[in-house]
Residue, then its C-alpha position, 0 to 999 in steps of 0.5 A: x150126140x146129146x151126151x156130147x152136148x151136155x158133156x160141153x155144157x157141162x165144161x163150158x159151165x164149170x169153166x164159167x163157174x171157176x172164172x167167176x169165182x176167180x174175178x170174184x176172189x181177185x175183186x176181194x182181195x183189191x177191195x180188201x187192200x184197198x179199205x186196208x190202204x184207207x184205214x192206214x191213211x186215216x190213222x195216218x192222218x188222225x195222228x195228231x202233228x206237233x205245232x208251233x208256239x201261238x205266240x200271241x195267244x200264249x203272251x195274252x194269257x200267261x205272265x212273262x218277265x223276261x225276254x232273251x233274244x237269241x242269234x245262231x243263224x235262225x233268230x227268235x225270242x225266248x219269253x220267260x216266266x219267273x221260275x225262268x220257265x218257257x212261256x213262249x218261242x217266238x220265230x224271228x226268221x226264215x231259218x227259225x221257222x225251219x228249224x223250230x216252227x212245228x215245235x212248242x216249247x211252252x212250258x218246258x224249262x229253259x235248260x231244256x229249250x235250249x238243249x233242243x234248240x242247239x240240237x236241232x240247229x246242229x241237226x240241220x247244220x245252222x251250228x258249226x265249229x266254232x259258232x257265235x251264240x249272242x243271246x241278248x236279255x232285251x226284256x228282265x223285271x226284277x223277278x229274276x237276276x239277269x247276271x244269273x241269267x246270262x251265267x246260266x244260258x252261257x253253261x246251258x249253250x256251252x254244254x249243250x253244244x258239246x254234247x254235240x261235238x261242238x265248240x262254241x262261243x258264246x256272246x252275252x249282252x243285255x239292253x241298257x233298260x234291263x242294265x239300268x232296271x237291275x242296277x237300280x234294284x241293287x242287283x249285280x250287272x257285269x258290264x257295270x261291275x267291268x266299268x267298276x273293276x277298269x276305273x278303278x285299276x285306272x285309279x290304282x294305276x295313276x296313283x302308284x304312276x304318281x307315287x313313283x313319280x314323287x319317289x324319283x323326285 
């Protein structure tokens, strides 16, 4: 009778040793999962997020002497240095803070911004077939030529987008300050140089109107 009983004991021993050692185990493997779950959330969060441009901050340091406002659907400024170099993007609307709102661009070429932003605004579906790109130079000292300047974008936006598979159409303009700062300055200003090219022909044309005039006479 007491061999039966140490031989229960024995099992009943064993049998408590076997599940502590599983809870054990188990209890383990949970912490360890979840220490590992920890560690993976902490890298995650540690990985540094791209932020937008602090515009202000940026204006207040770094020379800028040009401005180009843009228009796809998301609107924002584009401020140049005068190796035509971002300074700064600013976001004028909801859709720009959507698309481009955790990017920065400071520092990079305008070519280079501008591939980006047609990029991220096809990506996001802001341009389509046959979209109007207006860029207007709101701002220009006469560090850079904003004659060169709107040739430059116009080929920049126009290859960007078909790289996308997109045609578009671009829509150049500039502030009759910038118009008036670059023309007092001698340098080249294409609605001036239109206005030059139709008030001549208009002068050709009434004089050669006048001449067959005279020879019908």
């Amino acid at each position: 009778m007491q061999r039966r009983n140490v031989g229960v004991f024995c099992c009943l021993l064993c049998l408590v040793l076997a599940c502590s050692t599983m809870m054990f185990g188990c209890g383990k493997a949970k912490q360890e999962e979840q220490k590992s779950a920890t560690n993976q959330k902490t890298e995650k969060t540690n990985e540094p997020e791209e932020t937008g441009d602090d515009v202000a901050a940026l204006l207040k340091n770094v020379k800028y002497v040009a401005v180009i406002h843009v228009k796809i659907n998301p609107e924002f400024n584009i401020y140049l240095d005068e190796d035509e170099n971002v300074v700064a993007l600013e976001c004028l609307n909801a859709d720009a803070k959507d698309a481009y709102g955790k990017k920065s661009f400071a520092g990079k070429t305008l070519d280079e911004t501008l591939q980006t932003v047609v990029s991220i605004a096809a990506e996001k579906g802001y341009m389509k077939e046959d979209q109007t790109v207006a860029l207007t130079i709101t701002e220009c000292t006469t560090d850079l030529n904003a004659t060169e300047l709107q040739t430059k974008m116009d080929r920049m936006v126009t290859e960007a987008a078909k790289e996308q598979n997109i045609t578009v159409t671009t829509a150049m303009d500039m502030s009759e300050e910038v118009r008036t700062t670059q023309r007092e300055a001698g340098l080249s200003c294409v609605r001036w140089q239109f206005q030059v090219r139709c008030l001549w022909w208009q002068r050709f044309t009434l004089k050669w109107d006048g001449m067959q005039e005279n020879n019908n006479t």
